[in-house]
N, C-alpha and C positions, 0 to 999 in steps of 0.2 A: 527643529529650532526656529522660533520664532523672532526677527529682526524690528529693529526701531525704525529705522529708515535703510530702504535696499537703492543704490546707483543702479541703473537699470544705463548701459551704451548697446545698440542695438547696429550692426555694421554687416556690410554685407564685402563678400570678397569683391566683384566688380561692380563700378558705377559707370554711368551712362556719360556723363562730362568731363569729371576729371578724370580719366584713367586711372584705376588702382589710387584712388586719393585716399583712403584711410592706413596704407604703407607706405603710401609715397613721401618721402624723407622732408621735414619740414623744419624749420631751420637745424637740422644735424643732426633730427629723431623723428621716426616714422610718425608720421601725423597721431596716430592714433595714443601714442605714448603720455600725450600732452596731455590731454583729458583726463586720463586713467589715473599720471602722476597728482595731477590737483584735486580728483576727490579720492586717493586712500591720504594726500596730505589734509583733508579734510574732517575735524574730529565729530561731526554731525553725520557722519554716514556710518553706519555698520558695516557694511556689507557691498562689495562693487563687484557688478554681475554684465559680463560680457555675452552680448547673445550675438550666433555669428556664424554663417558658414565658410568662413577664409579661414583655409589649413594656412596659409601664413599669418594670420592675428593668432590663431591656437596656439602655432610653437611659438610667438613670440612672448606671449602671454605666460603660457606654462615654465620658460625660461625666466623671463623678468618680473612677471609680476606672479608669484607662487600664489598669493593671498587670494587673488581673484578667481573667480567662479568663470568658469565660462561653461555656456549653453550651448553645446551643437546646435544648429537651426534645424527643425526639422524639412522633410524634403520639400513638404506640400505649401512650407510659408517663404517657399526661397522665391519663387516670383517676386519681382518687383514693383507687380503691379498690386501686388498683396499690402491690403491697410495697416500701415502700422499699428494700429488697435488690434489686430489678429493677432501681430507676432507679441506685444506687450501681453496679453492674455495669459499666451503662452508661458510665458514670462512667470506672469504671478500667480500663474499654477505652480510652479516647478518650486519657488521659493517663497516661505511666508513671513510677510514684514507686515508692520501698521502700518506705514507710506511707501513710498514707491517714489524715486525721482527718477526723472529722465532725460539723458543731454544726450549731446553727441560729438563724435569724433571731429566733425565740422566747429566747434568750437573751440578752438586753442587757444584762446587769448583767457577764457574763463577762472579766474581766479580760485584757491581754496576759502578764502576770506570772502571773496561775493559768495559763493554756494551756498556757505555756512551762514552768512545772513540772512539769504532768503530763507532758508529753513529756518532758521528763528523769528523770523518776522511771521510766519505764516505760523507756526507754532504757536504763537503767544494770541493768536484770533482765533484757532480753530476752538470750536467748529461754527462759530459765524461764518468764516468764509470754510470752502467743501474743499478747495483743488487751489493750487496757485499756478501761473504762467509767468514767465518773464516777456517783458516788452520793452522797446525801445521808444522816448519822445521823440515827437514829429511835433515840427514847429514851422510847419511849410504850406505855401498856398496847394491845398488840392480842388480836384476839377475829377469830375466824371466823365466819360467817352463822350457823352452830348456839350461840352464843355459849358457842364452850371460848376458852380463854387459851390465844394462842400464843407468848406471850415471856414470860410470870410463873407465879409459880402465886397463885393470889385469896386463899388461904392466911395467906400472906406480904406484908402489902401492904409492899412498898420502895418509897422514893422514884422516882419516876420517872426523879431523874438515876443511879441507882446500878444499872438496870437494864441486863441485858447487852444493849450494842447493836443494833441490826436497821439494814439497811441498805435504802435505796429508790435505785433506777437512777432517776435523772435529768434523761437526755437530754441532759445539756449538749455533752458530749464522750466520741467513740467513737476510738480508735485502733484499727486493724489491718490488716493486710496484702492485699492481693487473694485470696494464696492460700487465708488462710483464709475469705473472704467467699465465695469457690468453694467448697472443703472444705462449709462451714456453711452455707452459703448463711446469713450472719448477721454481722453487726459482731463478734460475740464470740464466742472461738473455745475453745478445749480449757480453756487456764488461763488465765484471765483477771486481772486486776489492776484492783483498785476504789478508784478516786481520787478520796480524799473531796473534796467545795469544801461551802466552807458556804454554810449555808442563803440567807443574805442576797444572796449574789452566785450563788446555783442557780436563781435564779427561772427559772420556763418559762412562757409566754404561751400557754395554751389557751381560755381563755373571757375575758369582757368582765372580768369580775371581777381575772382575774390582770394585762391589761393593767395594769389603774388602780393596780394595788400594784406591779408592777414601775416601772412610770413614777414612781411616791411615791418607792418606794425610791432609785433612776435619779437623782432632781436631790437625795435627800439627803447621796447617797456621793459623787455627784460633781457640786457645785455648778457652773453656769456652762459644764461642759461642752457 
């Protein structure tokens, strides 16, 4: 069977920073639950495919979430030093869709309503643009290690909202196609399309630290949840 659009979460049972952070309970559900709930609540996805070698994401998955697909990880891609393009490959050998998107367990703030936009905003280009990425505005003085200015001149101080913007990739969500993941060996291919979300619901869970502000954030946006 051939899919429109496949969720692709990619998780591994241990990480290096946060201890077990993709089970580790976040505000009163294992982190990983949050994601999973906002794209099958997302009517833009067919199909949401857990790839994974945590026999605790398996039974929880097989339990709660029946609908979902989950991929053993095979042995050789369990390294962590292993490129995510390796294991996505994998990936979209095993199941065929025309797009492919990609988050992750580290995004709990991520909306079904943002998801399903950037999939229609990207939708209604292609194939002018090949892949989309989400990114975050930056509106802030940067500087390079030899400390020149790379978005102002020091000259001129502007306010920093009046600065021309700079964008940061931020992992929330990758759209693109197999063939270009082949072509590029890379989520993002020739013309890419950059979908802003804001900051507040961009968060990404890499150190102990952004846990605790995502989860703050987490029960403020969405009381009760």
């Amino acid at each position: 069977m051939k899919y429109k659009v496949v969720a692709i979460v990619p998780m591994r049972h241990s990480s290096e920073r946060v201890k077990g952070k993709n089970y580790r309970d976040f505000a009163g559900k294992p982190l990983f639950h949050r994601i999973i709930e906002s794209l099958l609540a997302c009517d833009k996805i067919d199909k949401v495919v857990i790839d994974t070698d945590s026999p605790t994401i398996i039974e929880q998955t097989a339990t709660l979430f029946p609908e979902v697909l989950v991929l053993e990880r095979p042995e050789h891609l369990r390294d962590g030093a292993i490129p995510m393009n390796n294991v996505l490959l994998n990936t979209c050998n095993s199941i065929e869709s025309e797009f492919y998107l990609q988050t992750h367990s580290t995004n709990p703030l991520l909306s079904p309503e943002t998801i399903a936009k950037g999939i229609d905003e990207f939708m209604k280009s292609y194939p002018i643009y090949d892949s989309m990425f989400s990114v975050t505005r930056l509106q802030q003085r940067l500087w390079d290690p030899l400390a020149r200015a790379i978005n102002h001149n020091p000259a001129i101080l502007l306010r920093t909202q009046d600065l021309p913007p700079t964008y940061m990739e931020n992992s929330c969500m990758y759209l693109f196609t197999k063939e270009t993941l082949i072509k590029k060996f890379n989520r993002i291919g020739d013309r890419p399309f950059m979908y802003e979300i804001e900051e507040v619901e961009a968060q990404d869970i890499d150190v102990e630290l952004n846990f605790k502000v995502a989860e703050f954030l987490f029960k403020e946006l969405y009381p009760g949840k």
